[in-house]
C-alpha positions in Angstrom: 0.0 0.0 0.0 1.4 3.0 -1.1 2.1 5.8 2.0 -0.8 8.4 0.0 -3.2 5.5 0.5 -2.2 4.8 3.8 -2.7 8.4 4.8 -6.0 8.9 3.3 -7.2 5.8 5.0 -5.8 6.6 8.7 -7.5 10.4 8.2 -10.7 8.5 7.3 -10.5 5.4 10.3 -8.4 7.0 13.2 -9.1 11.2 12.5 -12.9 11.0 11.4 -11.5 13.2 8.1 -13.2 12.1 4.8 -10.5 14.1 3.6 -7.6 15.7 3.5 -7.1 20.2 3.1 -4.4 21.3 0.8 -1.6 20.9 2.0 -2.5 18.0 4.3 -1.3 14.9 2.7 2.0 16.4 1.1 2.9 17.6 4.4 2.4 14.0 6.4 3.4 12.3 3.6 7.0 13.8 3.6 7.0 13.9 8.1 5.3 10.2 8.1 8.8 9.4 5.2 11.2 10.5 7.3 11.7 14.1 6.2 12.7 17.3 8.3 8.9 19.3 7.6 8.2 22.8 8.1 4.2 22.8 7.8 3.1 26.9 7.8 -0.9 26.8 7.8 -3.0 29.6 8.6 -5.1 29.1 12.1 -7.5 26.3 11.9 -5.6 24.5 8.6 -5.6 21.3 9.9 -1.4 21.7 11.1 -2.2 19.1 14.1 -3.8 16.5 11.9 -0.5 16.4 9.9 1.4 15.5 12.6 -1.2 13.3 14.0 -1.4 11.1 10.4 2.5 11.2 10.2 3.1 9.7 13.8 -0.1 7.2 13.2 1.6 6.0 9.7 5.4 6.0 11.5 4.0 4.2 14.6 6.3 4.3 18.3 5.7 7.8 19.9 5.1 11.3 18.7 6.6 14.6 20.6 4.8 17.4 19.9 6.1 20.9 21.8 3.3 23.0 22.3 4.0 25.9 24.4 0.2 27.0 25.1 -1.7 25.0 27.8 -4.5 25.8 26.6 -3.3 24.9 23.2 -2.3 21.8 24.0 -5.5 20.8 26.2 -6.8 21.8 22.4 -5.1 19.4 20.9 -5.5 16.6 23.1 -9.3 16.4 22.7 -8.9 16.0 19.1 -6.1 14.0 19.5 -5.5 10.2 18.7 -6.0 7.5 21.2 -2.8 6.9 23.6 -2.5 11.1 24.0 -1.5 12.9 26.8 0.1 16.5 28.1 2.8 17.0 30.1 3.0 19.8 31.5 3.2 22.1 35.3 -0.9 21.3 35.4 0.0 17.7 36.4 0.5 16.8 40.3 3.5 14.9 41.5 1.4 11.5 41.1 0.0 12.1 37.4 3.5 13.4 36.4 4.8 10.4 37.7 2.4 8.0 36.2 2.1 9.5 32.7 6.3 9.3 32.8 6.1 5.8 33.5 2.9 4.9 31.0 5.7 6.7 28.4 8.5 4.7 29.4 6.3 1.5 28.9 5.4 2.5 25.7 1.8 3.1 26.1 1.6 6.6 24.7 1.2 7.0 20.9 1.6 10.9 21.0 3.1 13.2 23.7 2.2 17.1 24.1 4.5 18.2 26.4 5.6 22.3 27.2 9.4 23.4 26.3 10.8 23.3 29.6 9.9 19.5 30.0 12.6 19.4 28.0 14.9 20.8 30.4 13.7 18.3 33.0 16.6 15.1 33.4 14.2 12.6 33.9 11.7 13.8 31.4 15.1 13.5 28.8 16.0 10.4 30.4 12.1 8.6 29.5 12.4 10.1 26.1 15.7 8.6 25.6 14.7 5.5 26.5 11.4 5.6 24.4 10.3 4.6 20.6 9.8 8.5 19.6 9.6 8.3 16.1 8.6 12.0 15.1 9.7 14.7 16.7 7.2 17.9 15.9 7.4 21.7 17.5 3.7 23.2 17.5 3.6 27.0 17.3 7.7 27.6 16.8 6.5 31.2 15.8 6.0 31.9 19.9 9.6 31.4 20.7 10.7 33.4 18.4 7.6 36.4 19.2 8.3 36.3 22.5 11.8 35.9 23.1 13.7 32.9 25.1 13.1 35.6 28.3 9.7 34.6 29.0 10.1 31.1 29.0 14.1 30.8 29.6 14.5 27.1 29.2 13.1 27.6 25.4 16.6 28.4 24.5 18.0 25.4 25.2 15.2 22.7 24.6 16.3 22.5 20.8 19.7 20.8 21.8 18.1 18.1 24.4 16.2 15.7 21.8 19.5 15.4 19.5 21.3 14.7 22.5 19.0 12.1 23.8 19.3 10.7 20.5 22.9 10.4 20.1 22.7 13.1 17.5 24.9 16.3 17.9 22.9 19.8 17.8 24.4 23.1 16.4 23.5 26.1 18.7 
């Protein structure tokens, strides 16, 4: 079956989508094959259903960094099954939990906030887990707002590559 097909039918089965916006399928067709993607849609485009078809189609775990709570609480709702948020909302017990639900493997996609990413033992679960696709939500608010007003923004670019055995430029 060819990856197009595969697509269309995992938007249809999994997403509820009879089909796909412009811009849709060529986007999660080159994320879901392995390619860096830069997906630009305007507000309501369909940018999380990308990711969401290209981590379905890639399998293991997806990380997407979403910096808005509220964003992210957003995105889980429409989200595929095995989702869930990481982020300061959780208590020491569900932080725990979800960290160990990742580690086991039971969590298809992962929204979690940039400064998670600063967190050892958030690295050290990631390192240790099938993440297949790697996605940052809403890059454009690092950039509008500066690394000042969330500090650990700077830095949360060079911990996946790390994690992965891959070295980062600065």
């Amino acid at each position: 079956m060819s990856i197009t097909v595969r697509l269309e039918e995992l938007a249809r089965e999994r997403l509820g989508l009879e089909a796909l916006r412009p811009g849709q399928l060529e986007a999660a067709r080159a994320a879901a094959g392995g390619r860096d993607t830069l997906c630009v849609m305007s507000t309501g485009a369909g940018k999380s259903a990308v990711y969401q078809l290209a981590g379905l189609a890639r399998g293991g775990m997806t990380i997407v960094v979403s910096p808005l709570i509220a964003l992210q609480r957003d995105q889980l709702e429409g989200a595929v099954p095995a989702a869930a948020m990481l982020n300061s909302t959780l208590g020491a017990a569900g932080r725990a939990e979800l960290l160990e639900s990742a580690a086991a493997g039971e969590i298809g996609m992962l929204l979690l906030a940039p400064e998670q990413l600063a967190d050892e033992e958030v690295i050290e679960v990631l390192a240790g887990a099938d993440v297949r696709l790697f996605v940052v939500d809403e890059a454009h608010c690092a950039t509008q707002w500066g690394t000042s007003s969330v500090p650990t923004t700077s830095t949360s670019g060079a911990r996946p590559a790390r994690s992965a055995g891959r070295r980062s430029s600065p």
